[in-house]
C-alpha positions in Angstrom: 3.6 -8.9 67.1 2.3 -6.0 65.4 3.2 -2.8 64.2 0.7 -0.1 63.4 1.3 3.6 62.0 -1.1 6.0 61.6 -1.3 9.9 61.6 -3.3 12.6 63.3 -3.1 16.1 62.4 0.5 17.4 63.7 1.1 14.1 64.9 2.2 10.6 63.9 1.8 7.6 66.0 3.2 4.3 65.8 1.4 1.3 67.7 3.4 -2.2 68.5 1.0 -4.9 70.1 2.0 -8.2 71.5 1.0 -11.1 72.9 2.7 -11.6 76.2 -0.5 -11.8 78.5 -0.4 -8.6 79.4 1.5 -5.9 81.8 2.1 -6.8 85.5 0.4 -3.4 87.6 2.8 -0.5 88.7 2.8 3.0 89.5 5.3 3.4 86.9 6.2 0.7 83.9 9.1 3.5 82.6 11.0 3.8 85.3 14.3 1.9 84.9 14.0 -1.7 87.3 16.0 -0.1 90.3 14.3 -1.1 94.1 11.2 -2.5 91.7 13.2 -5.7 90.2 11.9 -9.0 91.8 13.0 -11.8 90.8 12.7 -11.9 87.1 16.2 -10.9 86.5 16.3 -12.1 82.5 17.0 -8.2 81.4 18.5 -5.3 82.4 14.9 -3.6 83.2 16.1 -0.2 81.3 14.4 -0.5 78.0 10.8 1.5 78.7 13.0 4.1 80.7 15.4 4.7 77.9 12.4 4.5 75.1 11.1 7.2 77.2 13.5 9.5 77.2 14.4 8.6 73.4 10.9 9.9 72.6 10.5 12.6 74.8 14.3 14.2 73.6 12.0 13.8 70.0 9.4 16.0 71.8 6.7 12.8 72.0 5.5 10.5 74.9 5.0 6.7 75.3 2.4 5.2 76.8 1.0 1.4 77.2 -1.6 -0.2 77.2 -2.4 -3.7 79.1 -4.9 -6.1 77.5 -4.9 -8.4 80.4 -4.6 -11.9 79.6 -3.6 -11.1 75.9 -1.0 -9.0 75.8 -0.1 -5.1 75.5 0.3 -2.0 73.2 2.6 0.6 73.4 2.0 3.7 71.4 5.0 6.6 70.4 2.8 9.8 69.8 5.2 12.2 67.8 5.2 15.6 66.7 5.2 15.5 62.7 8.1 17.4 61.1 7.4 20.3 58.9 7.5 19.2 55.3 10.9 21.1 53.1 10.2 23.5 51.1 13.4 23.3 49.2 17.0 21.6 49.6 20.0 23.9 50.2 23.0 22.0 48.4 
């Protein structure tokens, strides 16, 4: 696995690739497993849904990227905080 961070102006993003062949085609990879689960019942199928809304409550978006036969990359684009101008003790 790998991570990757890097930053755009107003924005950070944060990469994570893997190597597990790549994603199976859907209309939509976030939504929680619901009427999509087949067979593969070794999780709960809520993680991408919940990363989702995690990010977007942060005021980002997730998106992924299949690299078929390799693996995938999902990338958290988030809005950079403002930098402090001073610290009220």
């Amino acid at each position: 696995m790998v991570l990757r961070t890097r930053s755009e102006p107003g924005r950070i993003l944060i990469e994570v690739e893997d190597q597990c062949g790549g994603l199976p085609e859907t209309d939509n990879l976030f939504r929680s497993f619901g009427d999509r689960r087949s067979s593969d019942r070794s999780g709960l199928g809520l993680g991408l849904s919940i990363s989702r809304r995690a990010v977007a409550a942060n005021g980002g978006e997730i998106r992924a990227l299949s690299l078929p036969g390799k693996g995938c990359v999902f990338t958290i684009d988030l809005p950079a905080a403002a930098a402090l101008g001073s610290v009220v003790g």
